[in-house]
KOLLUM-910099 format. One record per residue: residue in one letter; x, y, z of N, C-alpha, C, O, CB in turn; residue number from 1. Coordinates in nm, 3 decimals. Glycine has a CB too. Example, Ala and Ser with C-alpha at 12.3 -4.5 7.8 and 13.67 -1.06 7.14 Angstrom:
2
res, nx, ny, nz, cax, cay, caz, cx, cy, cz, ox, oy, oz, cbx, cby, cbz, n
a, 1.319, -0.569, 0.780, 1.230, -0.450, 0.780, 1.320, -0.330, 0.780, 1.424, -0.332, 0.846, 1.131, -0.447, 0.905, 1;
s, 1.285, -0.225, 0.708, 1.367, -0.106, 0.714, 1.290, 0.003, 0.787, 1.341, 0.114, 0.804, 1.408, -0.060, 0.572, 2;
// end
This chain:
86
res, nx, ny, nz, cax, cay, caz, cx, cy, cz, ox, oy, oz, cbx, cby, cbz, n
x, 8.935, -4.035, 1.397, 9.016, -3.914, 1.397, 8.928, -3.795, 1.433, 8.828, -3.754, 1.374, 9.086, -3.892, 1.260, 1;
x, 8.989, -3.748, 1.547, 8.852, -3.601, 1.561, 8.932, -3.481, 1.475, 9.042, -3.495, 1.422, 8.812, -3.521, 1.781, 2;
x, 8.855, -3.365, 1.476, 8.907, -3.312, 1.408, 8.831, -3.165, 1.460, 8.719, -3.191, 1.503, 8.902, -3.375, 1.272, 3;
x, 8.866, -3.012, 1.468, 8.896, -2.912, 1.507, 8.807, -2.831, 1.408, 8.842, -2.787, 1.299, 9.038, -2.896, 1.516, 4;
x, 8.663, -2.816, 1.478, 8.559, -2.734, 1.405, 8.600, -2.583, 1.378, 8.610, -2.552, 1.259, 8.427, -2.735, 1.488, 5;
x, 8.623, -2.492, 1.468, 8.653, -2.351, 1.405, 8.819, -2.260, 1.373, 8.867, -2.199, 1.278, 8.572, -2.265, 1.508, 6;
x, 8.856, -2.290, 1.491, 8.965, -2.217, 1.541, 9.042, -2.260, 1.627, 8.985, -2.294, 1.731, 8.937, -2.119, 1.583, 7;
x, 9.215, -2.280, 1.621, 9.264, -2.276, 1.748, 9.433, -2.208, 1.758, 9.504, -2.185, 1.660, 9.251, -2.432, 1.799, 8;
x, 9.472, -2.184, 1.912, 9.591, -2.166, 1.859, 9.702, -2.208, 1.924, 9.697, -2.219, 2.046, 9.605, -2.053, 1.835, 9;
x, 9.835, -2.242, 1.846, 9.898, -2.292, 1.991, 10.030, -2.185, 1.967, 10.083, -2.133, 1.868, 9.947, -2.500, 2.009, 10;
x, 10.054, -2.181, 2.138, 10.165, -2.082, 2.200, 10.253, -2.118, 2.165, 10.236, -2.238, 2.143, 10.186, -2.059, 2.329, 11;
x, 10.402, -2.075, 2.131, 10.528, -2.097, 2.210, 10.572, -1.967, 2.264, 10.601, -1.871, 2.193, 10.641, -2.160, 2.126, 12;
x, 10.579, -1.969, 2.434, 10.591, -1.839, 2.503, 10.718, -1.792, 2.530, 10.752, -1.676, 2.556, 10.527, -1.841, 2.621, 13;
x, 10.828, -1.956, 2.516, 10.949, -1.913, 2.504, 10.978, -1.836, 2.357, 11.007, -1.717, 2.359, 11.033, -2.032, 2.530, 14;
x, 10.970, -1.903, 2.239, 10.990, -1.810, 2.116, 10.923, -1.661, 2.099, 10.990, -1.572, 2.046, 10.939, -1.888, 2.002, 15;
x, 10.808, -1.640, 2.138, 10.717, -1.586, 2.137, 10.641, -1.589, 2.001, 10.639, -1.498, 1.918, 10.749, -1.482, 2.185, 16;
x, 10.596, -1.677, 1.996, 10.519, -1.685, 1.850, 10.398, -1.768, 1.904, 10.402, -1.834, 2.008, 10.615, -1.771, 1.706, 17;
x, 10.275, -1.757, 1.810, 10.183, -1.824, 1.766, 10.122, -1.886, 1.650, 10.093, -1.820, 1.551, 10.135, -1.782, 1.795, 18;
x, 10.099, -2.025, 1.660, 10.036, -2.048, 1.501, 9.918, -2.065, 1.547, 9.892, -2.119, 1.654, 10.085, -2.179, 1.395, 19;
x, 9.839, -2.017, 1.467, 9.704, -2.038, 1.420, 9.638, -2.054, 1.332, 9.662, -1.999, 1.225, 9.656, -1.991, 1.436, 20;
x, 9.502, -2.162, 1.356, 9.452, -2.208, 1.262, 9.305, -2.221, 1.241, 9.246, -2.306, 1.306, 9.505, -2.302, 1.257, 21;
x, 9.235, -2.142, 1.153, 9.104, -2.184, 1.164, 9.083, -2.223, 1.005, 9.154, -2.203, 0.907, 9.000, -2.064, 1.231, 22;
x, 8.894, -2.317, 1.029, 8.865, -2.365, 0.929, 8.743, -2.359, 0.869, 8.633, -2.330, 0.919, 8.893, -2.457, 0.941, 23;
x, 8.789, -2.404, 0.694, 8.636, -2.327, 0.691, 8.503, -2.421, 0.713, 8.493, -2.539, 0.747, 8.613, -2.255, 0.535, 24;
x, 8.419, -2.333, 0.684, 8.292, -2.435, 0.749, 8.246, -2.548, 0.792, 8.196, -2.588, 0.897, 8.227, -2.446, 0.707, 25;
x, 8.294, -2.630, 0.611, 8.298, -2.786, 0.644, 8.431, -2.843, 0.678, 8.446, -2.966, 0.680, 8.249, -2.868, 0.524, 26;
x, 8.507, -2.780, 0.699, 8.622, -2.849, 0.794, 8.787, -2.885, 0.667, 8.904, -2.906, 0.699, 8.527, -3.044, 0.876, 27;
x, 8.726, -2.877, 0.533, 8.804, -2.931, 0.417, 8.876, -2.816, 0.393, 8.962, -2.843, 0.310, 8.724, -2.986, 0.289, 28;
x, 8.881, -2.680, 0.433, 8.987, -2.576, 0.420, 9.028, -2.529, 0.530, 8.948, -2.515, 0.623, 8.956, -2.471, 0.350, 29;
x, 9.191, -2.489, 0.544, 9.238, -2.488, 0.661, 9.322, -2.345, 0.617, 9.383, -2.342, 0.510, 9.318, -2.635, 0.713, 30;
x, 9.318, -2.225, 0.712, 9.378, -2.103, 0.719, 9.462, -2.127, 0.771, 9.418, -2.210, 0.851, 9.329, -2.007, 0.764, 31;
x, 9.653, -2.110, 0.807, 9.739, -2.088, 0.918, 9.810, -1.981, 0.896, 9.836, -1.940, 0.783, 9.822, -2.189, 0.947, 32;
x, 9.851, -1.923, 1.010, 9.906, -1.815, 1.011, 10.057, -1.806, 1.169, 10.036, -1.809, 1.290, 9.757, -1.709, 1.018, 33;
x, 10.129, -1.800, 1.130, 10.213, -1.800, 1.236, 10.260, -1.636, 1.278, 10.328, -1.554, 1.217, 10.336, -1.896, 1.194, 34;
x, 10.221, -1.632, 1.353, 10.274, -1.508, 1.459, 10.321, -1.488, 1.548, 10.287, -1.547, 1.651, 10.225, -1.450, 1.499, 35;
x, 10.439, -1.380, 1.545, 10.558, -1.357, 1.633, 10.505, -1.228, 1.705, 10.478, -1.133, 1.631, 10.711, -1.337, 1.547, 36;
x, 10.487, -1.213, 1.834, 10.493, -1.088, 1.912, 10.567, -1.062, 2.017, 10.662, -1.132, 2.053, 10.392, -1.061, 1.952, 37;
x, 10.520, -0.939, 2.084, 10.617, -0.888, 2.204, 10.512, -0.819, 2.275, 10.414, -0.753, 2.242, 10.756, -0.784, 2.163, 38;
x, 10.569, -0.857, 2.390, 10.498, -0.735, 2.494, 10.593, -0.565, 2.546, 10.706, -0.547, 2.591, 10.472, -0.836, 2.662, 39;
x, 10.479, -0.469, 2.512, 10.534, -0.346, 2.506, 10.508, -0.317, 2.654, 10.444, -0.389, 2.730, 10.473, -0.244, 2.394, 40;
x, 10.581, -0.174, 2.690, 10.567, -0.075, 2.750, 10.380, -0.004, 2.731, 10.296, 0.019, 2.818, 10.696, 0.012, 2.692, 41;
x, 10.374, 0.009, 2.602, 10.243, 0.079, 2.640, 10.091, 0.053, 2.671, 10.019, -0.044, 2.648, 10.232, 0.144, 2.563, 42;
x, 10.075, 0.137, 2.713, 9.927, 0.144, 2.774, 9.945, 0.013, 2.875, 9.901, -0.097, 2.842, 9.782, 0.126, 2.641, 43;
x, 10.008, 0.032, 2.991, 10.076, -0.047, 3.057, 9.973, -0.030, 3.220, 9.952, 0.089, 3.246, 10.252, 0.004, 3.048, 44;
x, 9.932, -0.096, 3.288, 9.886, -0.009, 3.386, 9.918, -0.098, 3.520, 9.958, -0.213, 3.500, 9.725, 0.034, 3.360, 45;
x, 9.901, -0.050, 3.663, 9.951, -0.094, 3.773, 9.845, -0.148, 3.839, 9.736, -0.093, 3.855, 10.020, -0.003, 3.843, 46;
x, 9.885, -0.282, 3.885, 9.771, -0.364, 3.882, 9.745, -0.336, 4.090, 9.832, -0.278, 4.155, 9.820, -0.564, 3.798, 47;
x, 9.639, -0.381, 4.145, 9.622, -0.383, 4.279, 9.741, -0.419, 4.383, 9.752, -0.371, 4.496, 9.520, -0.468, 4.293, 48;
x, 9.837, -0.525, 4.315, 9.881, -0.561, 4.449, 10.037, -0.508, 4.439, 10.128, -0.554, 4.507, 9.860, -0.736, 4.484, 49;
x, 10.058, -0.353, 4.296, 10.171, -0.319, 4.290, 10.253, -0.318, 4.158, 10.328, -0.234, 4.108, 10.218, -0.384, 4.373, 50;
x, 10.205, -0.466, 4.112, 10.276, -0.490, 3.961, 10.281, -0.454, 3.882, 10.241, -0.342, 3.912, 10.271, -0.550, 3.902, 51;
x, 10.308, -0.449, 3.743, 10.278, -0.389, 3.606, 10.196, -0.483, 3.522, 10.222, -0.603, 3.513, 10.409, -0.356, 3.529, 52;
x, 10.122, -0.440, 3.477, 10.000, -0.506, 3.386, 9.994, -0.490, 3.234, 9.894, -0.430, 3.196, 9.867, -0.448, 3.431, 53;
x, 10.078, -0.531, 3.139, 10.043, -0.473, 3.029, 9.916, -0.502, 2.975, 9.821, -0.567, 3.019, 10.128, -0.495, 2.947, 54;
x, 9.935, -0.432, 2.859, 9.807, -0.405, 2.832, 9.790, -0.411, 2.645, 9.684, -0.438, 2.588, 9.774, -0.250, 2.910, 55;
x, 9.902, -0.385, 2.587, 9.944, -0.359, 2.476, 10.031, -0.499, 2.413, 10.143, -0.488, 2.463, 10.020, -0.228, 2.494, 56;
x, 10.029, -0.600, 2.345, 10.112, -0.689, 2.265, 10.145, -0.639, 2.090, 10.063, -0.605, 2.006, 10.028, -0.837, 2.273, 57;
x, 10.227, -0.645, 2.084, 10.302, -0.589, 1.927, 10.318, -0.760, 1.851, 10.371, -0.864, 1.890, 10.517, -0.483, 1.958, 58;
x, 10.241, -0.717, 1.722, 10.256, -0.821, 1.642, 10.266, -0.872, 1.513, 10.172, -0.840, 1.440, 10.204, -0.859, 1.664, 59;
x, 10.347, -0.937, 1.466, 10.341, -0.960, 1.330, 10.313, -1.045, 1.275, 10.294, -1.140, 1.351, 10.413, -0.947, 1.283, 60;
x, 10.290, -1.078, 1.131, 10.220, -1.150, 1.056, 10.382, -1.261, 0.992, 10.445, -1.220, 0.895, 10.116, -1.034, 0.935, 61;
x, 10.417, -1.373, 1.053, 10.523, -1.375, 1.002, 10.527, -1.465, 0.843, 10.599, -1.447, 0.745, 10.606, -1.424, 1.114, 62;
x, 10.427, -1.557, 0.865, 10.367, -1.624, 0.739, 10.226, -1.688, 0.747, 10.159, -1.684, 0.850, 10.460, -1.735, 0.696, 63;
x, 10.187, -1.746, 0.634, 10.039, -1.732, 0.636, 10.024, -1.826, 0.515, 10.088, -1.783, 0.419, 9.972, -1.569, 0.621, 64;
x, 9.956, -1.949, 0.489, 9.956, -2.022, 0.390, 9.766, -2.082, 0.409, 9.698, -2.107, 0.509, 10.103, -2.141, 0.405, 65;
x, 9.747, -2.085, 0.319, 9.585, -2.177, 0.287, 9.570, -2.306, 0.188, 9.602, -2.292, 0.070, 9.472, -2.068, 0.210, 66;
x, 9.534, -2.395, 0.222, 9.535, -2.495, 0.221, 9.341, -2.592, 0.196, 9.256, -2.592, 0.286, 9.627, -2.499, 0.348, 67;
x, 9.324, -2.645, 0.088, 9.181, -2.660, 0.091, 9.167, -2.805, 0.024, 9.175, -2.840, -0.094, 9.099, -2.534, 0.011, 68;
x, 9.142, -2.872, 0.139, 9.090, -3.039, 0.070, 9.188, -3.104, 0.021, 9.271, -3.127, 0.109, 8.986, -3.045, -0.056, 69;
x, 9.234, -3.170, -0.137, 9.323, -3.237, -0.169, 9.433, -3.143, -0.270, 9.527, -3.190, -0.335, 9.257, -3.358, -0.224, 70;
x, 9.393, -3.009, -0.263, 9.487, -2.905, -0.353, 9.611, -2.856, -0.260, 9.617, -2.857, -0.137, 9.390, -2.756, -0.406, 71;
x, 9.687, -2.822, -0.333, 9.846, -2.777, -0.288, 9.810, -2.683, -0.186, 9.693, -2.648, -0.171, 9.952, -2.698, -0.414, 72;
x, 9.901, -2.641, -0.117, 9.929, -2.517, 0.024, 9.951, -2.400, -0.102, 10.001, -2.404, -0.214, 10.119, -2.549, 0.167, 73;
x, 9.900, -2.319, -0.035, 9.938, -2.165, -0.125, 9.960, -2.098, -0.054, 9.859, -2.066, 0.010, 9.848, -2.087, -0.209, 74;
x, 10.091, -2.026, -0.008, 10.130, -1.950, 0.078, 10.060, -1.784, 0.017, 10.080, -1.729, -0.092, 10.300, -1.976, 0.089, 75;
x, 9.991, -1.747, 0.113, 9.961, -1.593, 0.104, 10.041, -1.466, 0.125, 10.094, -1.451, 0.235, 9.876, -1.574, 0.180, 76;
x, 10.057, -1.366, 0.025, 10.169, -1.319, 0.081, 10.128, -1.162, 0.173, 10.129, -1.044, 0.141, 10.281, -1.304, -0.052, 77;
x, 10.097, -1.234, 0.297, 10.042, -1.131, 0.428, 10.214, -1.130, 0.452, 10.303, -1.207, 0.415, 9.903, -1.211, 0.593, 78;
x, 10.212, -1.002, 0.535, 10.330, -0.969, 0.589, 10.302, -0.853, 0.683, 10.380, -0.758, 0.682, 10.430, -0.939, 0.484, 79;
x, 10.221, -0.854, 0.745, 10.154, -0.713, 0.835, 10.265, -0.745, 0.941, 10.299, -0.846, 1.002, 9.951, -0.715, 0.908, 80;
x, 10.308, -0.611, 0.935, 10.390, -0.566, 1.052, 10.342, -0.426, 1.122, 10.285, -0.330, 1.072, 10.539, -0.549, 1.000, 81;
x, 10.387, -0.450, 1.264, 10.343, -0.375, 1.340, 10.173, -0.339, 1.421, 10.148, -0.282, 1.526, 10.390, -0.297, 1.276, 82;
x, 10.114, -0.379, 1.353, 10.008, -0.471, 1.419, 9.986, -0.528, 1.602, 10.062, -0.617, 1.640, 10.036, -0.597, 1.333, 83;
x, 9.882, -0.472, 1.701, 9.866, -0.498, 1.823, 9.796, -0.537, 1.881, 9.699, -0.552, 1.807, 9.876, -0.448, 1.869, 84;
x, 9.761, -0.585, 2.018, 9.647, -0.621, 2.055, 9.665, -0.556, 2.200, 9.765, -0.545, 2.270, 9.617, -0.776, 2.038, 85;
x, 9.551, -0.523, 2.216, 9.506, -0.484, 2.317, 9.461, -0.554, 2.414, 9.415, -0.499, 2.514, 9.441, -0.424, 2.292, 86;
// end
């Protein structure tokens, strides 16, 4: 069984969400976090051949649970909204 040393994340571009997951050191605790975003209007800029380029993604924290070795899931209660990336 291989298994996923730091970090990873997977898309769904139709929903627009992401889960992600990183781990800790020795591999026996696992962070996830699922996130829903959007692409904005701002800080938007026009790319060479005419197009629009954003530049700005809006995002939220929609749930978030930790998980370590043979102990129960403990959902964290993150809820960051409004949150972006550049």
């Amino acid at each position: 069984k291989s298994r996923v040393n730091k970090a990873y994340a997977n898309f769904n571009v139709d929903a627009q969400v992401f889960e992600n997951e990183s781990y800790t050191p020795h591999g026996r605790g696992a962070l996830r976090a699922t996130v829903k975003y959007s692409p904005t209007g701002d800080g938007y800029d026009i790319g060479p051949d005419g197009g629009i380029v954003l530049r700005r993604i809006m995002c939220d924290i929609d749930k978030a649970s930790f998980k370590y070795w043979k102990l129960p899931k403990l959902p964290l209660p993150l809820r960051a909204k409004g949150g972006y990336l550049d």
